[in-house]
C-alpha positions in Angstrom: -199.0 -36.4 -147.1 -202.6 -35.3 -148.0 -203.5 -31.4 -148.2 -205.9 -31.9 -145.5 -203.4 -33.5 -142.9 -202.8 -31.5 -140.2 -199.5 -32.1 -138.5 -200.7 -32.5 -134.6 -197.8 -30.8 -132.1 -199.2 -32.2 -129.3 -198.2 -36.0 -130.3 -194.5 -35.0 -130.2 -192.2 -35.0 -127.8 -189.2 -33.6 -130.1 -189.8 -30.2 -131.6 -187.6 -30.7 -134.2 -189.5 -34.0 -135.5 -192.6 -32.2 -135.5 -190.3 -29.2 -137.4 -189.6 -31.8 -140.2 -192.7 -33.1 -140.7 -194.8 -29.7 -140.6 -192.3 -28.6 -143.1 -193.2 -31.8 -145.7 -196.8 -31.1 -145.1 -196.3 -27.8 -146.3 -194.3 -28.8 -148.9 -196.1 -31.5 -150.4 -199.5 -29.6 -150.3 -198.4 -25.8 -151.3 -197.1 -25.4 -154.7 -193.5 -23.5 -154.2 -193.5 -23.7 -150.5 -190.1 -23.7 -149.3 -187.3 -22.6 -146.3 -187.4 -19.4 -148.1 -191.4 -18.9 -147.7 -191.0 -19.7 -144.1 -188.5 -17.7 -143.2 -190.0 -14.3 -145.1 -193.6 -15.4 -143.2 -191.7 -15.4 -140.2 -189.6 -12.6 -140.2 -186.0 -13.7 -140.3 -183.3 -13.0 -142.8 -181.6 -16.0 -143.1 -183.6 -18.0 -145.8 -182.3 -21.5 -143.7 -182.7 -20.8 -140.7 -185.5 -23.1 -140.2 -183.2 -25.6 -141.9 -180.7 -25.3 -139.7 -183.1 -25.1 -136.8 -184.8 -28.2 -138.1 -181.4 -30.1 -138.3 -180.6 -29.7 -135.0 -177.6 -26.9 -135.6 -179.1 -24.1 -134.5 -181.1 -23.3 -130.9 -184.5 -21.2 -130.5 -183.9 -18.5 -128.5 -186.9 -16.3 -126.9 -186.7 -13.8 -129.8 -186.6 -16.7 -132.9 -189.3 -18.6 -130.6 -191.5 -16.1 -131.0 -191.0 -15.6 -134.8 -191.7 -19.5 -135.5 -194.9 -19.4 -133.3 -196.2 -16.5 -135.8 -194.3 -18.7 -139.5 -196.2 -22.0 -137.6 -199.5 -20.3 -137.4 -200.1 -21.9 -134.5 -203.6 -21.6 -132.3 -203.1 -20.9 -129.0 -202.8 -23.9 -126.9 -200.4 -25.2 -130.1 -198.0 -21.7 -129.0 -198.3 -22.7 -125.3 -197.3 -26.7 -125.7 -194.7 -26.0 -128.7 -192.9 -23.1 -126.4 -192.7 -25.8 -123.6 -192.0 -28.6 -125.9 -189.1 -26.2 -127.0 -187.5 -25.3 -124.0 -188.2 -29.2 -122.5 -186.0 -30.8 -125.3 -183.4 -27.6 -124.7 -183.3 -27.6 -121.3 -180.0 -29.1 -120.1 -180.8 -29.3 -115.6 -183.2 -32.2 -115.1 -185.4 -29.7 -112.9 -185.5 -27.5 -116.1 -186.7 -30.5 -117.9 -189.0 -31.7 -114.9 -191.0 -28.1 -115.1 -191.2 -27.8 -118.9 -192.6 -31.7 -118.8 -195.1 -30.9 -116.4 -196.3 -27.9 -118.1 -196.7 -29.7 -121.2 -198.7 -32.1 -119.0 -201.2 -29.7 -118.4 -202.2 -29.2 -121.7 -205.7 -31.6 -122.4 -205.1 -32.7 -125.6 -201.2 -33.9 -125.0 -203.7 -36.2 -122.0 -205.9 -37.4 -124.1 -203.5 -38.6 -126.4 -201.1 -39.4 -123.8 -203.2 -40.7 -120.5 -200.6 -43.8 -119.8 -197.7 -41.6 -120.2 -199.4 -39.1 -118.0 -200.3 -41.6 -115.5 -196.2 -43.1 -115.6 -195.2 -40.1 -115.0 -197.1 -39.9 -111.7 -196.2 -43.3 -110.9 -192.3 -42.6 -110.9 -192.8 -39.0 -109.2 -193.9 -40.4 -105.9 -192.1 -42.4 -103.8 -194.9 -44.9 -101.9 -196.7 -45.9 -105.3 -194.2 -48.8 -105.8 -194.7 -49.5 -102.3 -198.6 -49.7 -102.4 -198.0 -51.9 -104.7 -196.3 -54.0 -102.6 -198.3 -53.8 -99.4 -201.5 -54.2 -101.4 -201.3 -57.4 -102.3 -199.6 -58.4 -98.5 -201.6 -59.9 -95.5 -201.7 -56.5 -93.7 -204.3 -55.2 -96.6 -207.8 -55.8 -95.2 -209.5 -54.2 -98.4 -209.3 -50.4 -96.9 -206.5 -47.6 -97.4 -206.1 -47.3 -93.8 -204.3 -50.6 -93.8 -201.9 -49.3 -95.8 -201.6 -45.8 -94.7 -200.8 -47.1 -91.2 -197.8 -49.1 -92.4 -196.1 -46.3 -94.1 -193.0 -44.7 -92.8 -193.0 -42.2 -93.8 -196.3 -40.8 -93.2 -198.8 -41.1 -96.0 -202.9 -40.0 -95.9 -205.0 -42.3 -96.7 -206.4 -40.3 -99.8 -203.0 -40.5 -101.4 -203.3 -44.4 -100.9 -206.8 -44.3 -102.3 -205.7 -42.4 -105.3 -202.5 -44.8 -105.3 -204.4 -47.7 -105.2 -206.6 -46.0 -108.3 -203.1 -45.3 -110.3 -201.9 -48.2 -109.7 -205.0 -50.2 -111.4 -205.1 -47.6 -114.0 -201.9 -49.0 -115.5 -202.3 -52.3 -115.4 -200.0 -53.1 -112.0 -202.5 -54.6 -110.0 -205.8 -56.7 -110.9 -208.8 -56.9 -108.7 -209.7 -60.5 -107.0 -213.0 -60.8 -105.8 -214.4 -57.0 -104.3 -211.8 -56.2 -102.0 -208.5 -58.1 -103.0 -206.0 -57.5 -105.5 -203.1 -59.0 -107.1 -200.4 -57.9 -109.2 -200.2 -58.6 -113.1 -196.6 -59.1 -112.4 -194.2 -59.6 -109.1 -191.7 -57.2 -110.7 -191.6 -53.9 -112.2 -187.9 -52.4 -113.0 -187.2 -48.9 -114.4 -184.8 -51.0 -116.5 -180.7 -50.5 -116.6 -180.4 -46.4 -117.6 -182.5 -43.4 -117.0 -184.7 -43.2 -120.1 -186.5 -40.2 -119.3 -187.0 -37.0 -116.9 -189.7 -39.5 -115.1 -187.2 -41.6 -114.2 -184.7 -39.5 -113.3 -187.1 -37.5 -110.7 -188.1 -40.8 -109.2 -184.4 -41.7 -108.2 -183.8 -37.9 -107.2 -186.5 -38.5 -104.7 -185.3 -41.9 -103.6 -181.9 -40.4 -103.3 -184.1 -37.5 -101.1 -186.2 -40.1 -99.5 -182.9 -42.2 -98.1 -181.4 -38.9 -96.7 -184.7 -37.8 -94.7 -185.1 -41.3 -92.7 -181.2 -42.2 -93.1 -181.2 -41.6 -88.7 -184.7 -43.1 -88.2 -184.0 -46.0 -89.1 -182.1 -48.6 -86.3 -178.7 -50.1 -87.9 -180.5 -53.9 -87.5 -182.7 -52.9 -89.9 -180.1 -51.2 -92.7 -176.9 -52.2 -94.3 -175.2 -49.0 -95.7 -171.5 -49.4 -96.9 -169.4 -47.6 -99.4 -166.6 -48.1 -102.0 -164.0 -45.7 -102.7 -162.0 -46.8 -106.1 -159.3 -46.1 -107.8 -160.2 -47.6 -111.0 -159.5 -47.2 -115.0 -162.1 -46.0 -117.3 -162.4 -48.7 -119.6 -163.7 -50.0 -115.9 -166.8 -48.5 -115.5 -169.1 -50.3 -118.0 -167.8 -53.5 -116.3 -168.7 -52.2 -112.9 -172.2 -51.3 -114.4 -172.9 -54.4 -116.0 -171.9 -56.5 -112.4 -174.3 -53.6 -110.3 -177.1 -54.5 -113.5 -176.8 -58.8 -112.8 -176.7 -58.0 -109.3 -179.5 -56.4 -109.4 -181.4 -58.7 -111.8 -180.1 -61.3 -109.2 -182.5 -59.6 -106.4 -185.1 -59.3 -108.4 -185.3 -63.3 -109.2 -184.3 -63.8 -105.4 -187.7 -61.8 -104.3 -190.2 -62.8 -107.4 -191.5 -65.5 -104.8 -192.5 -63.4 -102.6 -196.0 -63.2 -103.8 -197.3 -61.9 -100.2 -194.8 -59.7 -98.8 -194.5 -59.0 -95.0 -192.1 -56.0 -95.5 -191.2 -53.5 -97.8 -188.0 -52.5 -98.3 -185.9 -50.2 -100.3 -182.0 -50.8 -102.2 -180.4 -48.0 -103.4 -177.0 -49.0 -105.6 -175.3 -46.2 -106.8 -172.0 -46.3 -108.8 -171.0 -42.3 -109.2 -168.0 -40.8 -110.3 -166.0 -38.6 -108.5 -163.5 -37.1 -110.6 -163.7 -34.8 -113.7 -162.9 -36.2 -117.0 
């Protein structure tokens, strides 16, 4: 690396990456630089333990936190994201990682640099953005938000149809046709077969959430809710997964027609286990 590259923390999303690569920065553009020099700028005793940090062996801990923001020399927004950034890749409870995220969200340059990832993680927090998507592009749409908002169960305002319709076009999901109509860039968007990300993971939390709350609202000829209790072995459950994943892709082929839907509706499949390991 050049001596006048600057190592920008807001374009990572793993501390430790940007750890590594401030550290060859430094090291290719200070003469004797070294874990040693860090460490002494820094305050600790342990001449590796930005090494070891680094290398994924040891945690940060409020205390050595605050000793790398002051070894980093870090401005202030750069303390504020790399603290979050810290505690976001540390965190082990999804609503740990959730908050940390979001915080980091706030920060303008990590939304400059990351607007679509901003604007995904919006899409997948919400429940009725996939379904806008859906109704937008049906025969009920008659180019307003009210048309929409009065087909939504539950209740949605029309601003947060306006501004779902906006998202929506932001990231490519929907095309305009003509000045009122739309139509989607593709009949099917799928979060894909695992979890990827804390996005993700909030959006089936809050489908999980959303079944619960209009579980009794909903008349049994409209819904088809059955379970499976099984006594299975473990070499099992990746061929259970990979049956719920065709099935799945199966629906999604079945429904790719439907290129003006009349209805939007939502399938949950959930394979969980039950016992402990």
């Amino acid at each position: 690396m050049s001596v006048n590259t600057k190592i920008n923390v807001f374009k990572y999303k793993d501390y430790r990456d940007f750890l590594r690569d401030w550290y060859e920065s430094c090291k290719s553009s200070r003469a004797g630089f070294s874990f040693r020099t860090f460490s002494k700028r820094a305050g600790f005793t342990s001449p590796n333990f930005f090494k070891l940090v680094m290398d994924g062996e040891r945690n940060l801990t409020e205390d050595s936190l605050q000793k790398f923001l002051v070894g980093l020399k870090l401005n202030k927004q750069e303390q504020e994201f790399f603290t979050n950034l810290v505690f976001y890749n540390q965190a082990h409870d999804h609503d740990d990682k959730d908050r940390y995220y979001q915080n980091m969200m706030r920060s303008r340059q990590f939304s400059q640099l990351r607007a679509i990832e901003k604007q995904q993680y919006e899409y997948y927090s919400t429940w009725y953005h996939p379904v806008v998507r859906e109704l937008v592009v049906s025969k009920f749409y008659d180019g307003t938000s009210e048309s929409i908002a009065n087909r939504l169960s539950p209740e949605v305002t029309v601003e947060q149809v306006a501004r779902s319709i906006e998202l929506l076009a932001n990231l490519g999901f929907i095309e305009r046709v003509g000045k009122k109509g739309w139509k989607q860039s593709s009949t099917l968007v799928s979060t894909g077969d695992e979890v990827q990300s804390v996005a993700i993971f909030k959006y089936h939390k809050n489908l999980l959430d959303l079944s619960k709350s209009i579980l009794d609202r909903v008349p049994s000829g409209r819904r088809d809710i059955s379970t499976l209790t099984l006594g299975i072995k473990k070499e099992r459950v990746s061929e259970l997964k990979k049956k719920v994943q065709e099935f799945r892709k199966e629906i999604l082929k079945l429904v790719s027609e439907d290129v003006e839907p009349e209805d939007v509706v939502q399938l949950n499949i959930q394979l969980l286990p039950l016992t402990r390991e």
